[in-house]
C-alpha positions in Angstrom: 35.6 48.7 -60.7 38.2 50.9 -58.8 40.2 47.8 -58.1 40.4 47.8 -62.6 41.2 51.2 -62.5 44.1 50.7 -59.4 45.3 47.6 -61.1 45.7 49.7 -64.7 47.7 52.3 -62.9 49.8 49.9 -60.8 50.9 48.3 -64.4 51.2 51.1 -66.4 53.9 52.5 -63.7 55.4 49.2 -63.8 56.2 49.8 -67.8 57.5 53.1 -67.0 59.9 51.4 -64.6 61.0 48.9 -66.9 60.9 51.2 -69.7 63.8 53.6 -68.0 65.8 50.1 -67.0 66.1 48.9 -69.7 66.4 51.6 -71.9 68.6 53.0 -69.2 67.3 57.1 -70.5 68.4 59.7 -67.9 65.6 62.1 -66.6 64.0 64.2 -70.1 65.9 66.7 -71.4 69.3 65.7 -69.8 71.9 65.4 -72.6 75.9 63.1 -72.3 78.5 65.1 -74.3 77.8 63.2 -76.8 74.4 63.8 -77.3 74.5 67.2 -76.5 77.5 67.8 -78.8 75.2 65.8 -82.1 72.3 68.2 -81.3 74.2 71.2 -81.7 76.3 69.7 -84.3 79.8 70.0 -83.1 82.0 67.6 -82.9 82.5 65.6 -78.7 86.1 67.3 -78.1 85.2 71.0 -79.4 82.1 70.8 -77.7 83.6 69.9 -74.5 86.2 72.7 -74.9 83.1 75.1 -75.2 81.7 74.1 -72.0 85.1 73.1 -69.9 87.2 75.7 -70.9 85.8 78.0 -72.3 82.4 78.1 -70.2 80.3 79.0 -72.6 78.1 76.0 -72.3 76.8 75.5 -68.7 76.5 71.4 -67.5 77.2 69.7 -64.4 79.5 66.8 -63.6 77.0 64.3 -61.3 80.4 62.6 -59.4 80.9 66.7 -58.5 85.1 65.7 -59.3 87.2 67.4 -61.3 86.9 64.4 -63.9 84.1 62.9 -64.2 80.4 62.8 -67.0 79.6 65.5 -67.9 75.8 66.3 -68.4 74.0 69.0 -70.1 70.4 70.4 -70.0 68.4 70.8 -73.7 67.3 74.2 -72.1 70.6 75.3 -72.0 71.5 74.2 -75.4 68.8 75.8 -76.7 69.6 79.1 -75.1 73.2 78.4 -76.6 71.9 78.0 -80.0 69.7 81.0 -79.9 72.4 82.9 -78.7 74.5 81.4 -81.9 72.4 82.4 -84.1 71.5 85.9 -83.6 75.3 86.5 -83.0 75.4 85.2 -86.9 73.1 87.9 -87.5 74.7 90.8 -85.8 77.5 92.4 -88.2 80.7 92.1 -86.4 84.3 92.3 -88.0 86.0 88.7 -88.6 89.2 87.9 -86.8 90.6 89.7 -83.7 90.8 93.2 -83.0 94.5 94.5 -83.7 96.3 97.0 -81.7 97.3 100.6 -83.2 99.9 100.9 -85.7 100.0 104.8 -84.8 103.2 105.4 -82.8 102.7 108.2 -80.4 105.5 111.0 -79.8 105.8 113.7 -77.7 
């Protein structure tokens, strides 16, 4: 009987393993650009301007060069969206901020 039981564990790790082979799926809740950029709903090359350039969206390159995949957590996206959305919320003027039109003289 524990032999059944060893045997059932030893196979059902051995589908795991095959499972992440073949289907070739990165560790849960690790996003490409592309994936992460359909979850949030941008489009690839404005969501990589988020999170290159403008570092708003944290990630990680796994080759650690200057070019390379980058990768991108679903926790952090989620902190992203959140932050999104209550930014919606807040009531802030559209556009940028202006300088003064009020000439000063002394």
């Amino acid at each position: 009987m524990d032999i059944d039981i060893r045997l059932a564990a030893i196979e059902e790790s051995q589908k795991r393993i095959i499972d992440l082979l073949v289907n070739k799926t990165k560790s849960p809740g690790v996003m490409s650009l592309k994936e992460a950029a359909q979850y949030v709903g941008f489009s690839p090359d404005h969501f990589r301007r988020l999170a290159v350039e403008q570092r708003i969206i944290p990630y990680s390159r796994p080759s650690e060069q200057q070019k390379g995949k980058l990768l991108f957590r679903k926790i952090d996206l989620d902190i992203f969206l959140e932050k999104s959305i209550k930014g919606e919320n807040a009531k802030q003027p559209l556009g940028r901020r202006r300088k003064s039109t009020v000439i000063l003289t002394r």
